[in-house]
MDAnalysis code that builds the backbone (N, CA, C; Angstrom):
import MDAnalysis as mda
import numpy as np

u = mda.Universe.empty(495, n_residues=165, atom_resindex=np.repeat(np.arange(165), 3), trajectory=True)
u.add_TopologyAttr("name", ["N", "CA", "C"] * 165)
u.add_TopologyAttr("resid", np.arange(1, 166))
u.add_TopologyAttr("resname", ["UNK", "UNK", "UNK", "UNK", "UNK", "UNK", "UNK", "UNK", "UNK", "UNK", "UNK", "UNK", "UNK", "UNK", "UNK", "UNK", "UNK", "UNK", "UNK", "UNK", "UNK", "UNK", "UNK", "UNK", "UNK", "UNK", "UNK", "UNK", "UNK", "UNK", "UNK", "UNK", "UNK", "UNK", "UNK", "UNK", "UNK", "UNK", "UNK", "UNK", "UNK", "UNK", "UNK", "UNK", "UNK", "UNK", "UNK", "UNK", "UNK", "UNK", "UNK", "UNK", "UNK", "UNK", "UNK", "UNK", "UNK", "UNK", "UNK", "UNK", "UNK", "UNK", "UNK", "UNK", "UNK", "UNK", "UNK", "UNK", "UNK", "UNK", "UNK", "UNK", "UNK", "UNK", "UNK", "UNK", "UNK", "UNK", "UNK", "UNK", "UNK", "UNK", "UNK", "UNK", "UNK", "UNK", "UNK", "UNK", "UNK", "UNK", "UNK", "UNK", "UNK", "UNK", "UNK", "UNK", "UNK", "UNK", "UNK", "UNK", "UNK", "UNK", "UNK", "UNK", "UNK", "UNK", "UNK", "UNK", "UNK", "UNK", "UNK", "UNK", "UNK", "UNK", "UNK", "UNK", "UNK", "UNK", "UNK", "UNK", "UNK", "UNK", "UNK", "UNK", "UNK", "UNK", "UNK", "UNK", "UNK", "UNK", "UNK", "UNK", "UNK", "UNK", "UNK", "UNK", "UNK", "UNK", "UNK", "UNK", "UNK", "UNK", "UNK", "UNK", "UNK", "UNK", "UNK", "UNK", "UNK", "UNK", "UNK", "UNK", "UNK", "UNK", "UNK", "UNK", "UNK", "UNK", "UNK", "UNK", "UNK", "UNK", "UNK", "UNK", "UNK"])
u.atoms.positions = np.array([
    [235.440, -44.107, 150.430],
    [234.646, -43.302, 151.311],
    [235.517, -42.896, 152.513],
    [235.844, -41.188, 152.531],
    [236.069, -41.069, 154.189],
    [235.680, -41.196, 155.182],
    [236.369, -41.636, 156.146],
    [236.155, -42.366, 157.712],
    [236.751, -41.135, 158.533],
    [236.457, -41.220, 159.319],
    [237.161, -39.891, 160.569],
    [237.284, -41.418, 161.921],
    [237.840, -42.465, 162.136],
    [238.021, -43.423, 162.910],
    [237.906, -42.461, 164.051],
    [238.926, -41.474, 164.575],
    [238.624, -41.069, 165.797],
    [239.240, -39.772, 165.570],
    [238.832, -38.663, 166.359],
    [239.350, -37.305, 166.306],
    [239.024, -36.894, 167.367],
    [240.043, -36.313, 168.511],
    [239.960, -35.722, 169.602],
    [240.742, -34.719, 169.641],
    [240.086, -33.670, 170.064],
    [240.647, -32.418, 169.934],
    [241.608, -31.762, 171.473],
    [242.733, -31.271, 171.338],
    [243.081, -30.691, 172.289],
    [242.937, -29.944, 173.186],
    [242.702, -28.722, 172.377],
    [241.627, -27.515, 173.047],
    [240.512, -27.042, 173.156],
    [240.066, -26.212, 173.744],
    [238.471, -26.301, 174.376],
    [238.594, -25.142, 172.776],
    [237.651, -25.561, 171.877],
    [237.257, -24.549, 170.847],
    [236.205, -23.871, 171.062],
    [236.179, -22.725, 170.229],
    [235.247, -21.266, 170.147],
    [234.028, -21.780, 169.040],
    [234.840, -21.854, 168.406],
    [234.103, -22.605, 167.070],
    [234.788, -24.076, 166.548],
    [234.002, -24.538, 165.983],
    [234.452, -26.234, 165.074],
    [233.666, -26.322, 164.203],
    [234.146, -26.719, 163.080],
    [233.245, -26.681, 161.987],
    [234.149, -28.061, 161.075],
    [233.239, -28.674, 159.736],
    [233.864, -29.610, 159.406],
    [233.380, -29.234, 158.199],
    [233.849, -29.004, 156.782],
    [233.280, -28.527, 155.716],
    [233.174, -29.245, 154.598],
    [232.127, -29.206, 154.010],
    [232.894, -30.047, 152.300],
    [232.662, -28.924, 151.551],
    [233.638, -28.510, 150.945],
    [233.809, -27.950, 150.010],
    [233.609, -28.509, 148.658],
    [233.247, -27.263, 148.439],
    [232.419, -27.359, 146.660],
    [232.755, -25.918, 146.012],
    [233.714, -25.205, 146.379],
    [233.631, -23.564, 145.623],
    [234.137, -23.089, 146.125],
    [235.339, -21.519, 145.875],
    [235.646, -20.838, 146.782],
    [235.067, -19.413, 146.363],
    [235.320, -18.512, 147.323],
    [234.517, -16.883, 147.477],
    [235.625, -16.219, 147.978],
    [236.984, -15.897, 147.384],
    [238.188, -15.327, 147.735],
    [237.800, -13.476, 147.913],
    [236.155, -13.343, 147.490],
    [235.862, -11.750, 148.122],
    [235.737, -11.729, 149.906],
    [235.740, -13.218, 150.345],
    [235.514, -13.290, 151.821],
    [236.999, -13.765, 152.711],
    [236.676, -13.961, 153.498],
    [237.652, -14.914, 154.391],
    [237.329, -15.397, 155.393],
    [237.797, -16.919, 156.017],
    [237.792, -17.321, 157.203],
    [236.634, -18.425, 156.225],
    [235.224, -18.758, 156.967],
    [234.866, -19.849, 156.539],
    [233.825, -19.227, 155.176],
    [233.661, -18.217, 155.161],
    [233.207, -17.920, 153.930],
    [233.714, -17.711, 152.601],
    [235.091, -17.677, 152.460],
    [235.524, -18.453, 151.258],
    [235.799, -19.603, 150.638],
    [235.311, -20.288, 151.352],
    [235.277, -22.005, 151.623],
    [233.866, -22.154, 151.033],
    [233.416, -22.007, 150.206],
    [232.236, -22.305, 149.717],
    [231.264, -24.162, 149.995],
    [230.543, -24.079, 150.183],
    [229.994, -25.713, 150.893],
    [229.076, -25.900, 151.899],
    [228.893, -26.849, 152.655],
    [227.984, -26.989, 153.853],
    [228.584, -27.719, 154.880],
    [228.087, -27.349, 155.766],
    [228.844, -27.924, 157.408],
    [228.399, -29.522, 157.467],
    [229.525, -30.228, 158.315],
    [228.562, -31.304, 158.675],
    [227.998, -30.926, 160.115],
    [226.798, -31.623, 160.005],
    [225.981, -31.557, 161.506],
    [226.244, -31.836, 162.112],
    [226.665, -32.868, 162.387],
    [227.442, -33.894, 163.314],
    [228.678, -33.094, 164.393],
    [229.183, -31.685, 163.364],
    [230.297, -31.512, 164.851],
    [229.777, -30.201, 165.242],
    [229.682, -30.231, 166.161],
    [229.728, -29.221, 167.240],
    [230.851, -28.488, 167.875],
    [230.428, -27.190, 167.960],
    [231.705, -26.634, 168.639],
    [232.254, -26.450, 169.954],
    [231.400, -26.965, 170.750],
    [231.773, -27.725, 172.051],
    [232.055, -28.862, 172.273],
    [232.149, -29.789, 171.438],
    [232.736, -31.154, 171.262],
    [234.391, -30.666, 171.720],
    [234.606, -32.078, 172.275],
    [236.291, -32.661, 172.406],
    [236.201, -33.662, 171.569],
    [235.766, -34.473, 171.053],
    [236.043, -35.286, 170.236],
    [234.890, -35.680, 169.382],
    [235.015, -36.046, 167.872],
    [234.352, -36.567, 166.714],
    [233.322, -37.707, 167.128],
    [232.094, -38.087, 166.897],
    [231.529, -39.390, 166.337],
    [232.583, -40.527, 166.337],
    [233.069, -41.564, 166.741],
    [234.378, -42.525, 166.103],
    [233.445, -43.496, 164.780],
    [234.020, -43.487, 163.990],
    [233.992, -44.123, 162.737],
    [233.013, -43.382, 161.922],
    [233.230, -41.969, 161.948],
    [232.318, -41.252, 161.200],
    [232.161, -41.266, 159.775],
    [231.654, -41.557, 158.969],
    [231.583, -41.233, 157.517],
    [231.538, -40.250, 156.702],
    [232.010, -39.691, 156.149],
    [231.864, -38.418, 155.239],
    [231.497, -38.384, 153.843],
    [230.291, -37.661, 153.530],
    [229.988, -37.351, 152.363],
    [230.744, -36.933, 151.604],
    [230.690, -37.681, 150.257],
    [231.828, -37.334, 149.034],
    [231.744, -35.455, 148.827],
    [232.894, -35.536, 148.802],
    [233.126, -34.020, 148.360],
    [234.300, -33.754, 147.939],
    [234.886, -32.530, 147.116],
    [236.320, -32.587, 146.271],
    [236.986, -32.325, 147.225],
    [236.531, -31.531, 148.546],
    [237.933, -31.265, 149.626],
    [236.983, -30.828, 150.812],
    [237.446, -31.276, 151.903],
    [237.380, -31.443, 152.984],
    [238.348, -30.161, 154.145],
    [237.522, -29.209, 155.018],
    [238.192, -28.655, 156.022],
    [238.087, -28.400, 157.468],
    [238.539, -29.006, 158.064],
    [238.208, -29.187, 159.743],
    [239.264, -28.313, 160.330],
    [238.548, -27.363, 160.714],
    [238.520, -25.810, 161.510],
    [238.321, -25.841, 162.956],
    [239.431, -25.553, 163.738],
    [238.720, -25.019, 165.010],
    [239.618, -24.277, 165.593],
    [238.729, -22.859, 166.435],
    [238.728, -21.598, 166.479],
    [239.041, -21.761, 168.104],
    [240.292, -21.563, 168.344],
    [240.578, -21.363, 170.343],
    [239.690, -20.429, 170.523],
    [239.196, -20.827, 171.832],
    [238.092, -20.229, 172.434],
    [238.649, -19.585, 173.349],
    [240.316, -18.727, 173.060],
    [240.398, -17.321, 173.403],
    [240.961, -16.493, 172.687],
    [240.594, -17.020, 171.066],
    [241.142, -16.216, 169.924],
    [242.237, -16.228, 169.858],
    [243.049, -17.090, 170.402],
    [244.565, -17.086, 170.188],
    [245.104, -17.828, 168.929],
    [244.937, -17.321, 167.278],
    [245.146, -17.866, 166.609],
    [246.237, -18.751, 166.449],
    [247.313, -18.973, 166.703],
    [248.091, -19.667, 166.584],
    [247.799, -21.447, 167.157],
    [247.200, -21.172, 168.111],
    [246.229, -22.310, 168.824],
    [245.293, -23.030, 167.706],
    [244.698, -22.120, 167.031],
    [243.898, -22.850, 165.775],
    [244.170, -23.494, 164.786],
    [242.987, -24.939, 165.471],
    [243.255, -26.357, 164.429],
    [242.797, -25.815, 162.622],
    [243.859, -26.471, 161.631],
    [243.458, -26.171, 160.516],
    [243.824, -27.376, 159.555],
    [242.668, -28.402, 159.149],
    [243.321, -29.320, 158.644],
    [242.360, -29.499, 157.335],
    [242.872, -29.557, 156.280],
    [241.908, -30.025, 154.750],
    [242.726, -31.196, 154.231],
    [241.798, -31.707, 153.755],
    [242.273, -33.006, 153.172],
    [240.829, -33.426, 151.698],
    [241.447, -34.659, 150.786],
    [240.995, -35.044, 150.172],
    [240.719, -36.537, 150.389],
    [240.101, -37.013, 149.861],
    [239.635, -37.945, 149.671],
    [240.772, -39.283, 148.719],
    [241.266, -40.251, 148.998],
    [242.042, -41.036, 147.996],
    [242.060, -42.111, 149.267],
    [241.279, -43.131, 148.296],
    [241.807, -44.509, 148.904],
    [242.649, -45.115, 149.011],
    [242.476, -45.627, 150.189],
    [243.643, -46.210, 150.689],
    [244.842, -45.743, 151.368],
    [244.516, -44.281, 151.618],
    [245.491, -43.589, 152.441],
    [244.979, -43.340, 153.662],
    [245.626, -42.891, 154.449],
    [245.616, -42.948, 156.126],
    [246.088, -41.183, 156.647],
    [245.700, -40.972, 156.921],
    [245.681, -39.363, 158.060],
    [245.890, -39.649, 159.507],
    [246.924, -39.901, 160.200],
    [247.244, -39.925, 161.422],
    [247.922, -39.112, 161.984],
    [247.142, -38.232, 162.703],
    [247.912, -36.794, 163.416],
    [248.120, -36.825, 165.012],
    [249.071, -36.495, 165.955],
    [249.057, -36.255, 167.209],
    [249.877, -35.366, 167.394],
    [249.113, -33.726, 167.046],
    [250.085, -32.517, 167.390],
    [249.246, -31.781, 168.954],
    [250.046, -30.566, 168.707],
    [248.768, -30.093, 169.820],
    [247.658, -29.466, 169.952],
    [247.258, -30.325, 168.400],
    [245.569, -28.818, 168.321],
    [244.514, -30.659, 168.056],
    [245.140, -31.704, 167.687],
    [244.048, -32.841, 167.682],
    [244.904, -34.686, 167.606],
    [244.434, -35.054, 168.172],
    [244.659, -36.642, 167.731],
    [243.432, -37.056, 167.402],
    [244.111, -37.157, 165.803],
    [243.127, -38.249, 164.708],
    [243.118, -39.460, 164.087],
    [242.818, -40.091, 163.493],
    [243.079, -40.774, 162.129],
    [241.703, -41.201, 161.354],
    [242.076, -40.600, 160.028],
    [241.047, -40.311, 158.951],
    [241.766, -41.128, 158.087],
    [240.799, -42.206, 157.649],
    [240.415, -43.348, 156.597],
    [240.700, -42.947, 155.382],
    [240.976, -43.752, 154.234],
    [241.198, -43.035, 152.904],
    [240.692, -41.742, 152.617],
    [241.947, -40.916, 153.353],
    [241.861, -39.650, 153.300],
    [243.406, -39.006, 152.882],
    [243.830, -37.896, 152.136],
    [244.879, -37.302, 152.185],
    [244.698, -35.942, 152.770],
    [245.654, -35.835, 153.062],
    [246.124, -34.381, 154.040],
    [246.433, -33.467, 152.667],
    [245.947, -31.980, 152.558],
    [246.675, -30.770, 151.438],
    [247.057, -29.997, 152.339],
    [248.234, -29.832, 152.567],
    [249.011, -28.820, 152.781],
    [248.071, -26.839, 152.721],
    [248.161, -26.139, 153.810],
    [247.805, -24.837, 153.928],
    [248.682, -24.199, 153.823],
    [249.039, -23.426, 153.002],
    [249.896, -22.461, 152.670],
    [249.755, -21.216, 152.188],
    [250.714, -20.309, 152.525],
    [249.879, -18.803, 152.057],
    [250.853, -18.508, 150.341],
    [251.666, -19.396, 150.110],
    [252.028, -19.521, 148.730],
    [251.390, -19.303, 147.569],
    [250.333, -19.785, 147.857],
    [249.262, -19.380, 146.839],
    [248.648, -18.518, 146.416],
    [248.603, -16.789, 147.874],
    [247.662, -16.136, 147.813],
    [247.964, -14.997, 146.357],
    [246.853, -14.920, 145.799],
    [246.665, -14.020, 144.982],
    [246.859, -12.319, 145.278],
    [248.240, -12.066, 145.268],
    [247.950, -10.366, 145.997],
    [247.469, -9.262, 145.245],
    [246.840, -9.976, 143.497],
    [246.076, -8.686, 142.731],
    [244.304, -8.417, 143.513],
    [244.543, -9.395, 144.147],
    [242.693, -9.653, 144.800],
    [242.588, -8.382, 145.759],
    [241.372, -7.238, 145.606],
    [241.051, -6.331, 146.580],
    [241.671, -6.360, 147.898],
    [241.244, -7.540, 148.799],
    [241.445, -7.278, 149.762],
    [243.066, -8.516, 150.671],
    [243.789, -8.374, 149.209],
    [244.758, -9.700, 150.030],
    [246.024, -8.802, 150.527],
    [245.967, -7.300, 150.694],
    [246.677, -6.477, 151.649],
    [246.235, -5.979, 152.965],
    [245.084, -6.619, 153.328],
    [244.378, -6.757, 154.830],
    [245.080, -7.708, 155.723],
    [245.537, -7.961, 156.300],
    [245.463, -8.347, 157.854],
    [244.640, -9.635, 157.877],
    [243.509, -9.375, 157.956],
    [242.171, -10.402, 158.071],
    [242.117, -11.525, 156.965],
    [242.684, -11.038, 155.558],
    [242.638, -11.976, 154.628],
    [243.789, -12.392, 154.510],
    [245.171, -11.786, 154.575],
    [246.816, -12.485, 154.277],
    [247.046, -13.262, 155.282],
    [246.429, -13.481, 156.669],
    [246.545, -14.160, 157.393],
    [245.697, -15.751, 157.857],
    [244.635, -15.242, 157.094],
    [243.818, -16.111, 157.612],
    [243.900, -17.530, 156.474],
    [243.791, -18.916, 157.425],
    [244.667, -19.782, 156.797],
    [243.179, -20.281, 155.736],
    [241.997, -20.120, 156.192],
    [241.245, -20.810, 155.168],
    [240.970, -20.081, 153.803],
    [241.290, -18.663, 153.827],
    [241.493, -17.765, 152.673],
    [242.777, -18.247, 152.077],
    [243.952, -18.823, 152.706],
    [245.258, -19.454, 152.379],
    [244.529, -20.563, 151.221],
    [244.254, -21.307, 151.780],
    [243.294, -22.731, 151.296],
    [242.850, -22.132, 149.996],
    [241.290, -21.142, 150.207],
    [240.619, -20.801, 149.468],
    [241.617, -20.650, 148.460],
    [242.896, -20.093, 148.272],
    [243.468, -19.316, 147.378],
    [244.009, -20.513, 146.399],
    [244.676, -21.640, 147.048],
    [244.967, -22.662, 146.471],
    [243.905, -23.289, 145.630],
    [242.979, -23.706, 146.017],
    [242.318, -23.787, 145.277],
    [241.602, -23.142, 144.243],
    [242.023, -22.230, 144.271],
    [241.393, -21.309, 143.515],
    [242.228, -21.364, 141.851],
    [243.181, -21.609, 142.405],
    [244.460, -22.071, 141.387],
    [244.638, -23.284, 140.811],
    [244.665, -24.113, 141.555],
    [245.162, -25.514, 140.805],
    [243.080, -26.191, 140.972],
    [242.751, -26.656, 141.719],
    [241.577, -27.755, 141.758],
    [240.283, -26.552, 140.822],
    [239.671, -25.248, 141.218],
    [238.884, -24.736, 140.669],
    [239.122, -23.828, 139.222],
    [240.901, -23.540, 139.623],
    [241.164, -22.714, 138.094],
    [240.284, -21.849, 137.890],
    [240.152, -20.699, 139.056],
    [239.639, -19.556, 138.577],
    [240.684, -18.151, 139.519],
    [240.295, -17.263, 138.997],
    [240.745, -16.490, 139.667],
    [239.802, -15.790, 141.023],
    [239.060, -15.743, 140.792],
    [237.788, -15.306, 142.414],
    [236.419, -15.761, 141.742],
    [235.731, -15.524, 142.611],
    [234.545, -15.834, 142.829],
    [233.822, -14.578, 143.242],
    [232.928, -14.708, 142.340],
    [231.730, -13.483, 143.083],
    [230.647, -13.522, 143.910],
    [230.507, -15.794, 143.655],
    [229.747, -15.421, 144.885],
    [229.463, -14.904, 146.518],
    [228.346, -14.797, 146.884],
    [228.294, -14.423, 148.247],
    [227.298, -14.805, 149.245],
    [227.524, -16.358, 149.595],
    [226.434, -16.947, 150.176],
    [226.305, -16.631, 151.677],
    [224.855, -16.389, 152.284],
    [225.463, -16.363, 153.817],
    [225.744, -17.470, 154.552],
    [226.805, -17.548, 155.273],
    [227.416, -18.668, 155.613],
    [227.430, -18.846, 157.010],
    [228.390, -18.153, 157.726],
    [228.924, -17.671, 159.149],
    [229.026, -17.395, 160.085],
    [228.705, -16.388, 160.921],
    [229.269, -15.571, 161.756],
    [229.270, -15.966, 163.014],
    [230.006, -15.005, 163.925],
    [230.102, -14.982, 165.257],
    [228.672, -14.304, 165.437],
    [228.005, -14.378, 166.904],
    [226.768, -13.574, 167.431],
    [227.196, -12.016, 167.240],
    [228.283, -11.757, 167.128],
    [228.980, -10.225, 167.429],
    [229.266, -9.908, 166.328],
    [229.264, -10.575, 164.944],
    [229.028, -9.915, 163.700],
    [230.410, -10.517, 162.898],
    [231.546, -10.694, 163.882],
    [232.870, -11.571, 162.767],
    [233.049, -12.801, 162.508],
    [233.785, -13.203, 162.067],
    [233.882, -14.496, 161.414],
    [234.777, -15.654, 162.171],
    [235.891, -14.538, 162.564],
    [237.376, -15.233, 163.198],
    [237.793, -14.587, 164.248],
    [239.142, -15.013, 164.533],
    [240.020, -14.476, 165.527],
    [240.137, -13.326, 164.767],
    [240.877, -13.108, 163.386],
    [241.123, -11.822, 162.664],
    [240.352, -10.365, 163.435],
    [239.244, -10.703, 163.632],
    [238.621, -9.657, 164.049],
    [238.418, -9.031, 165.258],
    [239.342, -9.825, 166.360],
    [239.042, -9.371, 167.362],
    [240.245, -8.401, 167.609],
])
């Protein structure tokens, strides 16, 4: 079972979100190709996690948070899986954590699919959870896209991310 022991975040975030993933939707980007449900528990005005939080089983895990002056590069982006007996201990400058039999997956844009509609946009080649989405899309789900289109998201102003501003 994942533990989140402690997670404190660096910067004052726009958004925070903590996901379990169950599916991806590579017609979207940002947290809507991340197919899943939020946990309740974080808030996006939080500085720091619940300590010894528990997490519901899920195949992958993504803790998102959005600088709250859109300065993407500032934005925390961390997914991980689940495997006992491993340890997640981070102190960069977007969070100090450590997550309980948990593994860290690597975000990379290596993966992205560039036959997909929209992976010559801006909004989608950049954005790291469409990065994610894409990986998985490959090795853990073995598909090529997804058609679904759940509503998930948004900003009050209609976008998703920094991408859009």
């Amino acid at each position: 079972m994942v533990t989140i022991e402690y997670a404190r975040f660096k910067n004052v975030n726009r958004i925070l979100w903590l996901r379990y993933i169950t599916d991806v939707n590579l017609a979207h980007h940002c947290m809507k190709s991340l197919i899943g449900t939020n946990d309740e528990r974080v808030k996006w005005w939080t500085m720091a996690l619940p300590e010894n939080m528990t997490l519901k089983k899920a195949p992958f895990y993504y803790l998102c948070g959005v600088e709250k002056g859109w300065n993407w590069p500032k934005n925390l982006h961390l997914a991980f899986i689940e495997k006992e007996g491993s340890v997640i201990e981070i102190d960069d400058d977007f969070i100090q954590c450590r997550i309980i039999n948990a593994e860290r997956v690597p975000i990379t844009p290596d993966y992205i699919d560039y036959s997909l509609p929209h992976a010559d946009e801006k909004a989608y080649n950049t954005c790291r959870n469409w990065w994610f989405a894409n990986y998985l899309a490959k090795t853990a789900f073995k598909k090529k896209h997804s058609l679904v289109s759940p509503m998930l998201f948004e900003h009050e102003d209609g976008g998703c991310c920094d991408h859009d501003k």
